[in-house]
N, C-alpha and C positions, 0 to 999 in steps of 0.2 A: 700624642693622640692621633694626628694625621697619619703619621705614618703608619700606627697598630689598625688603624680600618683599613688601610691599602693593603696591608695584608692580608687583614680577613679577607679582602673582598677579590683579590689577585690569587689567592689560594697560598696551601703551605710552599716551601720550598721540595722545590721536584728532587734535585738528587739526595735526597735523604728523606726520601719518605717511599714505603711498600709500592708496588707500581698496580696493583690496585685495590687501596683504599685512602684515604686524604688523613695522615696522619701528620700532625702541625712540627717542624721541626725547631720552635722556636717559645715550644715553650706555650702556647695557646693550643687548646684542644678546639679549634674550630672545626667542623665537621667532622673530626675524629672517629673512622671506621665507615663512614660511608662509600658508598661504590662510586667511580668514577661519572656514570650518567647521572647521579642523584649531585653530584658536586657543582654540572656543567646547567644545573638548569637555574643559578644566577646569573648565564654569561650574558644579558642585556643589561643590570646592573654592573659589571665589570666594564662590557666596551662603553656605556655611557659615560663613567666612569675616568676609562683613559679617554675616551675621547674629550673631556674638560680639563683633564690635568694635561695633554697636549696643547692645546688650545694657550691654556695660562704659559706653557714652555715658547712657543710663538712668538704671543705677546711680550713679554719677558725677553728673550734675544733680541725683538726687533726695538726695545729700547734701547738696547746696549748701544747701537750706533749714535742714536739722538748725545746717551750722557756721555760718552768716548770722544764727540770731537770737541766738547768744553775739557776734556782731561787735555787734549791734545792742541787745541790753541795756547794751553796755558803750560807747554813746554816737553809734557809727558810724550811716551809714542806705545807702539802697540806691544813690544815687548815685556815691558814694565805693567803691564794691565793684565797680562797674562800670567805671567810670574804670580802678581798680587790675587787673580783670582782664584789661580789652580791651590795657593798659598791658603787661602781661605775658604774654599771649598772643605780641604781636607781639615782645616783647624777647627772648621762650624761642624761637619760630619762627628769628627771624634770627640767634641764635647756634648752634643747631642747623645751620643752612642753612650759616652760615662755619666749622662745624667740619668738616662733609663736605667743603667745598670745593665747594660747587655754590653760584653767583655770582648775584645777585638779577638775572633774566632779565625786563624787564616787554615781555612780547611784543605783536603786534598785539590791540588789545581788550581786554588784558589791564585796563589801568586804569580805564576805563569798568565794565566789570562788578566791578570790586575796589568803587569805589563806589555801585554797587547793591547788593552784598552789604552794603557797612553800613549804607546805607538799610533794608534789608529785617531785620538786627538790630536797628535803632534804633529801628522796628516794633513789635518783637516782643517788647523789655526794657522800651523806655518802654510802647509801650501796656499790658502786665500790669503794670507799677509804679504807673503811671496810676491802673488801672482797681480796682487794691486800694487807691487811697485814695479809694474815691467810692463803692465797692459792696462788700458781703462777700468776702471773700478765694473761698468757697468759689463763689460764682457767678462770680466772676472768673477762678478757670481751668476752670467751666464752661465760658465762654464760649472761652477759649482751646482747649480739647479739644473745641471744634467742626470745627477745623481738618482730621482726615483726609476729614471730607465733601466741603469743600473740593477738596483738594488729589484726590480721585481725579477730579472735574469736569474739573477742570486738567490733568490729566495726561491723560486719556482724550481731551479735546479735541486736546490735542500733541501726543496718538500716542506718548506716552513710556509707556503702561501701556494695560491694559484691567482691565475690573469683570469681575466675575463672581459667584455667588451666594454662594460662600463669603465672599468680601472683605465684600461689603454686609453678611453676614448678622454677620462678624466685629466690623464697624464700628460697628454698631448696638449687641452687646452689649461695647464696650468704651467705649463712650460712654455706656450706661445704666450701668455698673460705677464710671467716674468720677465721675457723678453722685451715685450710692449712698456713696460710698468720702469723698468733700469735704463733702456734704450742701448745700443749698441754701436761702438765707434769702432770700426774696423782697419781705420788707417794707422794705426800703431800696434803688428799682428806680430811680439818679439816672443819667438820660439820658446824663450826663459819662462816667460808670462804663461804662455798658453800651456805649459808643461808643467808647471807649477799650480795652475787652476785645475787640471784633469786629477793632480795628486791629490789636490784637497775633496775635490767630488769623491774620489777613490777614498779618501780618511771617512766620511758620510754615508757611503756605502759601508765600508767596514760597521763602522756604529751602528746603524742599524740594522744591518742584516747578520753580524756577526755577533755584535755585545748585543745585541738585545736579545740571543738565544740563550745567551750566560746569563743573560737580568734575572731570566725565569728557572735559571737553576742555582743560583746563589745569591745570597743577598747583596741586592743594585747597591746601596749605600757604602758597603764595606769594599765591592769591587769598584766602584767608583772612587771613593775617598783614596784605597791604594795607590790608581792611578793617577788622583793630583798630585798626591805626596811623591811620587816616581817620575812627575815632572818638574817640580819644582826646582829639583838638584841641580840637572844638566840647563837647564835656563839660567837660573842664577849664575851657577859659574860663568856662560855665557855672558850674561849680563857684565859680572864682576871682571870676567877680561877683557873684552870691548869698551868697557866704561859707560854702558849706554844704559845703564839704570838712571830712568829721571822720575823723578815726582813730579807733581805738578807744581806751578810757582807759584798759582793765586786761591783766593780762598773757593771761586766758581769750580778752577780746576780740580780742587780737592771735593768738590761735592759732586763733580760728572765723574770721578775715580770711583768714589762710595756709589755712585746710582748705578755703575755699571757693573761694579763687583759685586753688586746685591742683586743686580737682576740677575748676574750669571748666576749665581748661587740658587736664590727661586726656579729660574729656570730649568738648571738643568738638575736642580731636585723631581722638581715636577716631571722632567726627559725621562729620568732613568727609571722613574716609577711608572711613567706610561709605557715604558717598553714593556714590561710585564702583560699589559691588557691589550693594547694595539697592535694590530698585524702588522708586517711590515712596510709594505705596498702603502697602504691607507695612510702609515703614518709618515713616508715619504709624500705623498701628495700635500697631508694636509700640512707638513711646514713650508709649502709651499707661501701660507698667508703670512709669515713672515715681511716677503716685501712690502705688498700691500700695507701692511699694518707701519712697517718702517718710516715709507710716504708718507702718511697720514700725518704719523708722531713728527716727521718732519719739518710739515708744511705746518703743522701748530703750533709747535715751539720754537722753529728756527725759521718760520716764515718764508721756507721754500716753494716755490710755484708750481704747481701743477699743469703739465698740459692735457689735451683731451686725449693723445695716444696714453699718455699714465694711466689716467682715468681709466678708460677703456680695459686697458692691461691690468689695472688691480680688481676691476669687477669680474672681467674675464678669470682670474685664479680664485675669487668669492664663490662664483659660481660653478668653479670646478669642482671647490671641494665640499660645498653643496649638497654639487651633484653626487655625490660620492658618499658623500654620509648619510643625508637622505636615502637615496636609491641602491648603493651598492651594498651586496649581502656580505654577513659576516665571513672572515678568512679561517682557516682551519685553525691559526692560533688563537684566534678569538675565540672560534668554538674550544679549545680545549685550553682556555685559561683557565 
């Protein structure tokens, strides 16, 4: 049911349908034969739209930290959390997909970009795995929430978005907030780390400046589910020759395993569908609330302390992206979702 309204409401799939009129490729005659202008005059229903299914994507990853260190006192590590999610991602996908009764469809291109998308995950999970065991955690997703700089270059070069002063000016104070909000140790600055943190910004960039242009021309789920199932292999064997496949050893640690494979799951359900609706630009800023929200969940369940530079640093990225939803005007893919 969730998903049959994100369709309707994101439109048909683009590369199989007239280029212009809105012919549904899936099977729903939604709008069926209208003009492209008469399509675009729900797009404040669509961005509203992603912009809450992002939101939930957010909240969602910033638990994953909270139930991952109960997986990980109780013997597990970050390999085995990956393996298990990307494992599950694609087995919740494809039993989903055989209960509708909509039949695994691998279209023209479809598999080629299935494996750039795990590419561009395998980016983005190893390089920050990487880069927190060689450099401080906190300059380590510094370095990762360098990423909407990035990605509006990319996009603006694509022609998939443009800048504007609000974005820039959003951008800036949501990267000086995560700054503030992590804190930053600089006296352990090991080349490995810092090169390893730039890869995974670079995996984040890829995602969403690149698969989110595929979200909107083939269906998110099916190109996503691919590229779990395309990671699973080369991990696992890894796993299986290292020996470093652990579970968890207690019963808490098996329940921060389950809260954090579920939230990946919720999560990046709700990711791959907001790409569809969110421009890119906006929706790099606004995961920015991630940390902030991370802190939070922290300091409530695991009774970590906040200082006033945190404080300060997660209001300042609240208020960026705010500013940014409130005030900033829609992006050309917004207008033509």
């Amino acid at each position: 049911m969730l998903w049959s309204g994100i369709r309707a409401a994101s439109g048909p799939e683009i590369s199989h349908c007239p280029p212009r009129t809105v012919q549904s490729c899936s099977g729903s005659d939604w709008g069926a034969g209208l003009p492209r202008d008469r399509e675009t005059a729900g797009a404040p229903v669509r961005q509203g739209l992603g912009l809450a299914l992002l939101l939930l994507t957010t909240a969602s990853f910033a638990c994953i930290t909270t139930f991952s260190k109960f997986a990980y006192a109780a013997g597990s590590n970050p390999e085995t959390l990956l393996v298990i999610r990307f494992a599950s991602f694609a087995a919740g996908v494809g039993l989903v997909q055989w209960l509708a009764g909509r039949p695994l469809r691998l279209g023209p291109g479809l598999l080629p970009r299935a494996a750039a998308v795990a590419g561009f995950m395998l980016l983005l999970s190893g390089g920050y795995l990487t880069a927190a065991a060689f450099i401080p955690v906190g300059l380590a997703v510094i370095l990762l929430y360098t990423a909407p700089f990035f990605v509006a270059l990319v996009t603006v070069l694509m022609g998939r978005d443009r800048m504007t002063a609000m974005k820039a000016a959003t951008m800036v104070l949501a990267f000086a907030g995560v700054a503030l909000a992590v804190g930053a140790d600089f006296t352990h600055l090991d080349p490995r780390g810092i090169l390893a943190g730039l890869v995974a910004a670079l995996g984040l960039v890829l995602m969403i400046a690149v698969a989110g242009s595929w979200m909107r021309r083939f269906e998110p789920l099916t190109l996503s589910m691919l590229a779990c199932l395309l990671l699973v292999l080369p991990i696992g064997v890894y796993l299986a020759g290292t020996g470093r496949f652990a579970p968890p050893q207690t019963q808490a640690g098996w329940v921060g395993l389950a809260g954090a494979t579920l939230c990946y799951l919720f999560g990046n359900l709700c990711w791959v569908m907001a790409m569809r609706l969110v421009a890119p630009i906006r929706m790099a800023v606004i995961m920015n609330l991630e940390m902030p929200i991370s802190i939070a969940i922290g300091a409530l369940f695991l009774g970590e302390r906040l200082s006033l530079v945190q404080l300060a640093g997660a209001i300042l990225v609240i208020g960026a992206v705010m500013g940014l939803t409130l005030l900033g005007s829609p992006s050309r893919d917004e207008d033509k979702a």
